[in-house]
VEXVO-501696 format. One line per field, with one value per residue: residue in three letters; residue number from 1; x, y, z of N, C-alpha, C in turn. Coordinates in Angstrom, 1 decimal. Layout:
N
rest	ala_...
nr	NUM_...
n.xx	X_...
n.yy	Y_...
n.zz	Z_...
ca.xx	X_...
ca.yy	Y_...
ca.zz	Z_...
c.xx	X_...
c.yy	Y_...
c.zz	Z_...
***
This chain:
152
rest	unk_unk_unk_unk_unk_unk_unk_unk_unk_unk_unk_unk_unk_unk_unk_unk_unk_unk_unk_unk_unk_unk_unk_unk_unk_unk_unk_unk_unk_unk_unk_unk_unk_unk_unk_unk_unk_unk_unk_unk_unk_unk_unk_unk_unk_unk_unk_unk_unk_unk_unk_unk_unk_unk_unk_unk_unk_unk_unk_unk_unk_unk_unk_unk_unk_unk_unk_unk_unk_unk_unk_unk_unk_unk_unk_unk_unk_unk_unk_unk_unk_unk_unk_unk_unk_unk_unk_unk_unk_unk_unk_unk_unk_unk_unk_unk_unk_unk_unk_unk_unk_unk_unk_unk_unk_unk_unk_unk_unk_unk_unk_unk_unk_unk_unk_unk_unk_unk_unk_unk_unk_unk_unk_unk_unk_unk_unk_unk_unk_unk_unk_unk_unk_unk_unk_unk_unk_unk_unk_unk_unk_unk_unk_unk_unk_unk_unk_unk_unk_unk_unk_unk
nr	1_2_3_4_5_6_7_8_9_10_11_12_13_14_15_16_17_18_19_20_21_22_23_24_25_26_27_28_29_30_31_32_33_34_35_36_37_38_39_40_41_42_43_44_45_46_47_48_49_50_51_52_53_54_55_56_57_58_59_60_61_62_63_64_65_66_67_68_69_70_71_72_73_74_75_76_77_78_79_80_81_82_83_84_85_86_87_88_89_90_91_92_93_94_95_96_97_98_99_100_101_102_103_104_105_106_107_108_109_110_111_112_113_114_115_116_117_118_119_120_121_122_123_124_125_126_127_128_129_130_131_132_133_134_135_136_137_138_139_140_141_142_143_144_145_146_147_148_149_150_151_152
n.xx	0.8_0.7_0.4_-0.7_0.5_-1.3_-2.5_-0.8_-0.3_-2.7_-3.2_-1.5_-1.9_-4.2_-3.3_-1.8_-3.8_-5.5_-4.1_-4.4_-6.4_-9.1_-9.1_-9.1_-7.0_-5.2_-4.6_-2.2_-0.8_-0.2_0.7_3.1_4.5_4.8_5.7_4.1_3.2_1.0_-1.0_-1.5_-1.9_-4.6_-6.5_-5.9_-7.3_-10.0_-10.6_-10.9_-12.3_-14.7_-15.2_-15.9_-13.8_-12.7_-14.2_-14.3_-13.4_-14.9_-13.3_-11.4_-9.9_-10.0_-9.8_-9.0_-10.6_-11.1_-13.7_-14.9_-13.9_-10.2_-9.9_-11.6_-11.3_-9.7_-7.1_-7.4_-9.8_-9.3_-7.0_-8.9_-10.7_-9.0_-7.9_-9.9_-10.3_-8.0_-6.5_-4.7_-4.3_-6.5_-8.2_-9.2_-10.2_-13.7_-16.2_-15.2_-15.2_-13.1_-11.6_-9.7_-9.2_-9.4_-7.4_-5.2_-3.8_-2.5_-4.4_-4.9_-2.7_-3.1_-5.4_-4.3_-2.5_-4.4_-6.3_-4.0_-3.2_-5.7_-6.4_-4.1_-4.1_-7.0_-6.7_-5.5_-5.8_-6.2_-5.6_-3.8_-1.8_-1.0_0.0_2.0_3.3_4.2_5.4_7.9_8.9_9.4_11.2_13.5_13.8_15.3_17.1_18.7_19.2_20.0_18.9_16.5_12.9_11.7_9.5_6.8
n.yy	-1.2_2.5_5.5_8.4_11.6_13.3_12.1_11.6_14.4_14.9_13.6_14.9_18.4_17.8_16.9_19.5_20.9_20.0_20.5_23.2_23.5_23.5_26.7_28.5_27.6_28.8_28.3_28.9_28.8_26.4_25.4_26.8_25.6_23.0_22.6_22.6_23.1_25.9_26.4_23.8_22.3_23.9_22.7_20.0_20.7_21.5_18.6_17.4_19.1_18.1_15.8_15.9_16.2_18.9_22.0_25.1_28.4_32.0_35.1_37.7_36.2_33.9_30.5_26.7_24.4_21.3_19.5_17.1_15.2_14.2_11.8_10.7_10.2_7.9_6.6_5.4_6.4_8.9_8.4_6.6_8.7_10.4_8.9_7.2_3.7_1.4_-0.9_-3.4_-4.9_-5.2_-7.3_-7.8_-5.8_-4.8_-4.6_-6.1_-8.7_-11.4_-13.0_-15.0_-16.6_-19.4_-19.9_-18.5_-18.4_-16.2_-14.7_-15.3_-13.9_-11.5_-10.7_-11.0_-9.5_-6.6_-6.7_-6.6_-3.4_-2.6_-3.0_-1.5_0.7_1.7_0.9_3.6_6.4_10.1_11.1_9.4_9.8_12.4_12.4_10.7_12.3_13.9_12.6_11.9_14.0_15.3_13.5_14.1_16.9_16.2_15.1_17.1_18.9_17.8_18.6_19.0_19.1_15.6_13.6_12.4
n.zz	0.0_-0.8_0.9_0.4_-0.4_0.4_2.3_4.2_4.7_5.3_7.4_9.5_9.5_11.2_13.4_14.1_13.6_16.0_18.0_18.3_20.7_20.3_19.4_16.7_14.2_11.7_8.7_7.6_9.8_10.6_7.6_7.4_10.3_9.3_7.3_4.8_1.1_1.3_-0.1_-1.2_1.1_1.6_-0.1_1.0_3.1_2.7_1.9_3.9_5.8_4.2_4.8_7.6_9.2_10.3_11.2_9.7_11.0_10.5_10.4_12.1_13.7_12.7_10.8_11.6_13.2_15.0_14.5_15.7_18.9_18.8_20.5_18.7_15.9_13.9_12.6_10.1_9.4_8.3_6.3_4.4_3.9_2.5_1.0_-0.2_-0.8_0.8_0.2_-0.3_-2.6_-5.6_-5.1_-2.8_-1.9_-1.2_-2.7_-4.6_-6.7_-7.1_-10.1_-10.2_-8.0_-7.1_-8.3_-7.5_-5.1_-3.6_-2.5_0.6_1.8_1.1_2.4_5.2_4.7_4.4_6.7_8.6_8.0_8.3_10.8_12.2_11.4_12.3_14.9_15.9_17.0_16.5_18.8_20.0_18.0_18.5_21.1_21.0_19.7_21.3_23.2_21.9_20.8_23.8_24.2_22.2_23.4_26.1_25.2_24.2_26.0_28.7_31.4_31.3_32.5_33.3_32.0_33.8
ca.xx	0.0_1.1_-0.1_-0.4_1.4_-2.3_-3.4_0.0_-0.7_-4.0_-2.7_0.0_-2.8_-5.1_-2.4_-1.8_-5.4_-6.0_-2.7_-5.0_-6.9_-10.5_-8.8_-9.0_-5.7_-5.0_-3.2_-1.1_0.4_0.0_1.5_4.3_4.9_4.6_6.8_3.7_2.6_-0.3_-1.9_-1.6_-3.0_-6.1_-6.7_-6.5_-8.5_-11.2_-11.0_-10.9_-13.8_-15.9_-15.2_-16.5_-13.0_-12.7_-14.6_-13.8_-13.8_-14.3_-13.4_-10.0_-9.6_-10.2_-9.3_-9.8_-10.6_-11.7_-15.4_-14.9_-12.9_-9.2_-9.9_-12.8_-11.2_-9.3_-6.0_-8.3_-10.9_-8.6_-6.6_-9.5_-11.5_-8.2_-7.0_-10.8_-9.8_-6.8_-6.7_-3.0_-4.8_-8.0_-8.7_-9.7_-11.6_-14.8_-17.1_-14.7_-15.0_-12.0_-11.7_-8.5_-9.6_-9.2_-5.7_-4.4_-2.8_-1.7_-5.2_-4.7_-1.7_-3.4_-6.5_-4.3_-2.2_-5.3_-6.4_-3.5_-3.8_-7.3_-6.3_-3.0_-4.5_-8.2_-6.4_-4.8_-6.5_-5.6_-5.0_-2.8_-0.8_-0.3_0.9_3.2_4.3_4.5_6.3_9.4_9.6_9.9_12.5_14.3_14.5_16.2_18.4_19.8_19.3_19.9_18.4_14.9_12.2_11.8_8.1_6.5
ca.yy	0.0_3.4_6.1_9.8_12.9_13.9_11.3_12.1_15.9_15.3_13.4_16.2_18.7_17.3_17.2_20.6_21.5_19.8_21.2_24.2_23.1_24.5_27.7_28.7_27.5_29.6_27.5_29.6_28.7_24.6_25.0_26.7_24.2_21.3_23.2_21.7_24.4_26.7_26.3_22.3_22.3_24.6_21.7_19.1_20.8_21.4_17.5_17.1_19.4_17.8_14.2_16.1_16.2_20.1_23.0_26.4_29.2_32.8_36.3_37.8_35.0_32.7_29.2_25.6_23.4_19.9_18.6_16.1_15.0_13.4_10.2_10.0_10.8_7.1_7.2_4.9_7.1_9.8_7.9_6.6_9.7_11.1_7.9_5.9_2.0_1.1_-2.1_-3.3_-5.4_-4.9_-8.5_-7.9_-4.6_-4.8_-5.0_-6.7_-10.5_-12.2_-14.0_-16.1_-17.0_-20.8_-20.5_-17.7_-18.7_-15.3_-14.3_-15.2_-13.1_-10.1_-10.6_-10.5_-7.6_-5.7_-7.0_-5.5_-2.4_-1.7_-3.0_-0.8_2.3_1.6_1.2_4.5_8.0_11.4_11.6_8.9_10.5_13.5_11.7_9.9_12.9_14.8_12.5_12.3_15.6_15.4_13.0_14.9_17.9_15.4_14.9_18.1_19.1_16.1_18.9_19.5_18.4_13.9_13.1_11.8
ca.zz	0.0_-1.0_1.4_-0.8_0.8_0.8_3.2_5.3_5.1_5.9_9.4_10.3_9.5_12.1_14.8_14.3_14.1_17.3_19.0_19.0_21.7_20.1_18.9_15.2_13.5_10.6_7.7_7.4_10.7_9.8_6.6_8.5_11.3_8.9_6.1_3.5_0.9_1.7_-1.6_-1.2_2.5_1.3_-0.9_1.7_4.5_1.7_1.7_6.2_6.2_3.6_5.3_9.0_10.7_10.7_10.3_9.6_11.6_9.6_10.8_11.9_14.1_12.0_11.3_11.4_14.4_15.0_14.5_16.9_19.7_18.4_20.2_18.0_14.4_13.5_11.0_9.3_9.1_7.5_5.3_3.5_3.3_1.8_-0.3_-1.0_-0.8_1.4_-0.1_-1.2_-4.1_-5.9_-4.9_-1.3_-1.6_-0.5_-4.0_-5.6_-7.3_-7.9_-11.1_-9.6_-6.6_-7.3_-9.2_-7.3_-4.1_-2.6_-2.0_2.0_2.1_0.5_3.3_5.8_4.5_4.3_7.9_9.4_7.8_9.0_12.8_13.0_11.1_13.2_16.9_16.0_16.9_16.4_20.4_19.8_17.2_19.3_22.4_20.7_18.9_22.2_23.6_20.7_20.6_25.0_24.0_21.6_24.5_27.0_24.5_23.6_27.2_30.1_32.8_30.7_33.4_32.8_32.4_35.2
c.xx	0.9_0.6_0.2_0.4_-0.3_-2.9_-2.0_-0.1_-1.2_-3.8_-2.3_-1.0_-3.6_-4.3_-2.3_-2.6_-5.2_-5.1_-3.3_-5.7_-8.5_-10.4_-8.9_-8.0_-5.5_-4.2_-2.3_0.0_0.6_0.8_2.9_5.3_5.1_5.5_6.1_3.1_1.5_-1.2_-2.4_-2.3_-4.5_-6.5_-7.6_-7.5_-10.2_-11.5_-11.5_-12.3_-15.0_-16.4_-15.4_-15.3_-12.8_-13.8_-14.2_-14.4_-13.5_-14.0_-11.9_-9.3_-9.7_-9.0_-10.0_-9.4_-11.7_-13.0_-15.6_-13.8_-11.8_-9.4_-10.9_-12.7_-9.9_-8.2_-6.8_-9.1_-10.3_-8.0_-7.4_-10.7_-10.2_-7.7_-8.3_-10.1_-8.1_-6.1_-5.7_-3.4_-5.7_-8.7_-9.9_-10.6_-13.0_-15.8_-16.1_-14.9_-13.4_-11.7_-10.8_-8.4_-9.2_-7.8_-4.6_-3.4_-2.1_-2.5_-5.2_-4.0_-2.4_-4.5_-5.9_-3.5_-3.8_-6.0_-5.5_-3.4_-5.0_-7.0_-5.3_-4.0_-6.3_-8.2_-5.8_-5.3_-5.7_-5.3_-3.9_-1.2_0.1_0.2_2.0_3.8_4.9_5.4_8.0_9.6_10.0_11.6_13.4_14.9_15.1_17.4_19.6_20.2_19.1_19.1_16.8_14.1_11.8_9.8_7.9_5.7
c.yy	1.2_4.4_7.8_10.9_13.3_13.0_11.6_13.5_15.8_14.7_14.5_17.4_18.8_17.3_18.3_21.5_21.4_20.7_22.7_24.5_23.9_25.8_27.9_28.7_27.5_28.1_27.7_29.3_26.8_24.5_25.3_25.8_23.2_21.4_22.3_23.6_24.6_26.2_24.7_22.0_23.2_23.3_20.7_19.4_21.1_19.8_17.0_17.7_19.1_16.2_14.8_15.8_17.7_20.9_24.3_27.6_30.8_34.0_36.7_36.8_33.8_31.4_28.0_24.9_22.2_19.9_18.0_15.9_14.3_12.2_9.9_10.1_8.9_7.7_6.5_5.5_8.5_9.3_7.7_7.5_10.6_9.9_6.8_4.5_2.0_-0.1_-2.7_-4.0_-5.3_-6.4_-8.8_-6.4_-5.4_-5.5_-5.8_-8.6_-10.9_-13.3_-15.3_-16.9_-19.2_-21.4_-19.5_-17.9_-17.7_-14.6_-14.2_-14.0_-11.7_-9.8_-10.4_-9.3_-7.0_-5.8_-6.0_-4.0_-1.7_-1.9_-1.7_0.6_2.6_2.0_2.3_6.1_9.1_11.9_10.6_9.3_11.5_13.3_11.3_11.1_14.4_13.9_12.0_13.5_15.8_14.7_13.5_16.2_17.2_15.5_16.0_19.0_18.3_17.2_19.3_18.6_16.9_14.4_12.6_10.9
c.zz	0.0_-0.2_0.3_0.2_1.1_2.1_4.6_5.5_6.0_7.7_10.4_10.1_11.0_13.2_15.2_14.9_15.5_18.3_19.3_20.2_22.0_20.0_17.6_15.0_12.2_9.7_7.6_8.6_10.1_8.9_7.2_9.2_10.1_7.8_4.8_2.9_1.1_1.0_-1.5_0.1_2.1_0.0_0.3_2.7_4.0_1.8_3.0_6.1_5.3_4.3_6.9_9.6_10.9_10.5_10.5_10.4_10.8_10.6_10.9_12.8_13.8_11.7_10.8_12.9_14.3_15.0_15.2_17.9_18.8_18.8_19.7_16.3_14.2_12.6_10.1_8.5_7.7_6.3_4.3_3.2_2.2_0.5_-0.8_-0.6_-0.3_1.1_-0.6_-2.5_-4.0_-5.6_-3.7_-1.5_-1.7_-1.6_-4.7_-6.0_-7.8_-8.6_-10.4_-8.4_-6.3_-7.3_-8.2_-6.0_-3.3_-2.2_-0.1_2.2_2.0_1.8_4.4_6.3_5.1_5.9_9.1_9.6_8.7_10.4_13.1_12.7_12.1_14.5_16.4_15.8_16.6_17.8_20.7_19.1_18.2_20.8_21.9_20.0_20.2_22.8_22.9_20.7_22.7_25.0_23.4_22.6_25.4_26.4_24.6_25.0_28.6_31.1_32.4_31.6_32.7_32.7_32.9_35.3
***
């Protein structure tokens, strides 16, 4: 499975968003932080807020913030509102028939590719994401400073 930059935007995005903490977060600051272009994020968050993970906030404080809580937004959920079928072969999608089914022999493998996929990207929220990416980046400050407060 190939994941698009749009479907990883659209992750790193969503962290961002949320890092607002129900603030309006301009793109302009996201694209920023995430060093993706402006032009290309106003794309993707056109795609987040058509699939109900953000919506827009207008005025001079304007913005975008979450729709829903982060532990309620899946990578699952995002990836395939951003990439359609996750499916590593058209064999195992959902509508699909498979002519070869008899002769083919690597159909298992492909099921439980596709199996894992949906479990890892499914158990994995957008409050997940940002834990884990809070605590790499705590890690990274230990690093460069051994007296930066430990987490507790």
């Amino acid at each position: 499975m190939w994941v698009s930059t749009k479907a990883q935007y659209g992750l790193r995005a969503l962290i961002e968003i949320a890092r607002g903490d129900g603030s309006a977060v301009p793109l302009k600051d996201v694209a920023e932080r995430q060093g993706i272009s402006q032009h290309y994020l106003e794309q993707i968050a056109s795609n987040l807020r058509r699939a109900g993970f953000i919506k827009s906030i207008r005025g001079a404080h304007g913005g975008y913030r979450l729709a829903r809580a982060a532990r309620d937004i899946s990578a699952y959920d995002v990836v395939t509102a951003m990439e359609g079928s996750i499916a590593p072969v058209s064999c195992v999608e959902d509508d699909h028939i498979c002519d070869s089914q008899n002769v083919c022999g690597t159909q298992s493998l492909w099921y439980r590719v596709d199996a894992a996929l949906r479990d890892v990207l499914g158990g994995t929220t957008l409050a997940d994401l940002i834990e884990d990416s809070n605590r790499q980046q705590h890690a990274r400050l230990v690093q460069i400073d051994p007296s930066y407060p430990h987490l507790g």
